[in-house]
N, C-alpha and C positions, 0 to 999 in steps of 0.2 A: 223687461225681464223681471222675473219676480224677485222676492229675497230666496227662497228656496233652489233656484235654482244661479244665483250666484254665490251660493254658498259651494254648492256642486262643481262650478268655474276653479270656487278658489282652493278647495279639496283637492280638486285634480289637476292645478299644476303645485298644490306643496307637495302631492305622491310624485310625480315626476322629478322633483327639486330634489326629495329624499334618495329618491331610486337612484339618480347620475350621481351623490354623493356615494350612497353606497356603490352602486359599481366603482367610482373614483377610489375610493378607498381599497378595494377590493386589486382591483388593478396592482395600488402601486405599492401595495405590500406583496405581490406576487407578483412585481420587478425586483424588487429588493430581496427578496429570497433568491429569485434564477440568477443573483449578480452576487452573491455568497459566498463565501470559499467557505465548501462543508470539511471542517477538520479533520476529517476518518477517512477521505478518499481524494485521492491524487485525482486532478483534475485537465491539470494543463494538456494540451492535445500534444506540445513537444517533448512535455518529460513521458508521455506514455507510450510513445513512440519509439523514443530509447531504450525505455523499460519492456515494452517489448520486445524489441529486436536485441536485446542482450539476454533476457530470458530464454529467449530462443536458442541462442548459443552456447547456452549455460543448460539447458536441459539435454542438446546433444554433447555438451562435452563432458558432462556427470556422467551420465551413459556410458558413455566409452571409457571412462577411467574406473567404470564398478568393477569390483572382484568382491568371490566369495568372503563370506566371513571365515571360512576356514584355512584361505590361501595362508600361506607363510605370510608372519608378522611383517618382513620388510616390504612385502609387497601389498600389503594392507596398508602399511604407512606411505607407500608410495601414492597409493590411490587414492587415499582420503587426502596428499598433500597434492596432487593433481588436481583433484578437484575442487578444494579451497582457491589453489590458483585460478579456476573458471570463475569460481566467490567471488575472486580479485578483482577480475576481467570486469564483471556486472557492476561492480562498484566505483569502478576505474571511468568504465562508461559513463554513469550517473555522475559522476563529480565532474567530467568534462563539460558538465551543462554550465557549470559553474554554482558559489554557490549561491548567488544572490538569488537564482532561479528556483533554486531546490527549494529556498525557504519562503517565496513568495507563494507556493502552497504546501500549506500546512503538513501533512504528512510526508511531502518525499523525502527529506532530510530526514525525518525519523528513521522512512522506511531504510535509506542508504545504512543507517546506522545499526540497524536491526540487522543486516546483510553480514555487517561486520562484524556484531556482537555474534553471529551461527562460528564465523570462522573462527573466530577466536574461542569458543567452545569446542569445536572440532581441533583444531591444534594443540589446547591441553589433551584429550584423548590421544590423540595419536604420540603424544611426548609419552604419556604415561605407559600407552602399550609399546611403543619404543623402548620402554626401558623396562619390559618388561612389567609393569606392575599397571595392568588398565583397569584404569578407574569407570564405573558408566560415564558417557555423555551427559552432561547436565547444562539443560538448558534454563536461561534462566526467564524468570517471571518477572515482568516491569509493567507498574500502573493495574496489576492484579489478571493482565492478560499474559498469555504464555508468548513467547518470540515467534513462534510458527502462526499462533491464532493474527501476531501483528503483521505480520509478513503477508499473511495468504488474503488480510480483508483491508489494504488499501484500493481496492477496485482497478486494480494492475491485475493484465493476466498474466500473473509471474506467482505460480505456485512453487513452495519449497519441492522439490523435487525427493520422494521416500528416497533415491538412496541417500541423499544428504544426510536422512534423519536417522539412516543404521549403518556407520560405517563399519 
């Protein structure tokens, strides 16, 4: 064998040595990403399961408790406090998980509390057009996102339901 062509021997297994690192490399940083808990999206298969199936109850029970906005006031306040009750129910669901579950990914605990923070904006409205003097709905802004923008992009398909957002 000449020098020339053990030089080509030895060329081509340091390409082969480099190539298995990199693929190695490659790999096992994209195991460590799919084994991630991404902070912005509910992951767990049993919290989305709940969070569906309570969203689902929760958009046919808003449903059913809508009235115009021109109905007489008590029965506007009935409805918006009807439907904060379904609020309840979604909420009520989600805590059942308990909460060492909620907080092992990252958003669901938020998201519960974001659910909380709607009703409790809905409940001052309705005290105040209760008493006669209604105020708008204000909903508030936390971390520079609005409540509904945190609500609707956990990757739960549990969208704020519009009439929630006009009672």
């Amino acid at each position: 064998m000449t020098t020339g062509e053990r030089w080509r021997v030895w060329g081509a297994r340091i390409a082969v040595v480099v190539a298995a690192v990199v693929v190695f490399v490659a790999l096992s940083r994209l195991w460590s990403f799919a084994n991630a808990d991404d902070p912005a999206v509910v992951e767990q298969a049993a919290i989305t399961r709940v969070a569906s199936s309570a969203c689902a109850q929760l958009r046919e029970s808003t449903a059913a408790a809508a009235v115009a906005t021109t109905a007489p006031i008590a029965r506007r306040v009935g409805a918006i406090n009807a439907q904060n009750d379904a609020v309840t129910e979604l909420i009520t669901r989600m805590q059942a998980l308990g909460q060492g579950q909620l907080e092992a990914d990252q958003p669901a605990a938020q998201w519960v509390e974001d659910w909380q923070r709607l009703v409790t904006a809905r409940d001052a409205y309705a005290r105040s057009l209760a008493a006669g003097k209604p105020k708008p709905m204000e909903l508030p802004t936390i971390d520079g996102r609005t409540l509904v923008e945190r609500l609707n992009t956990v990757g739960v398909n549990c969208r704020v339901p519009l009439v929630l957002l006009a009672p």
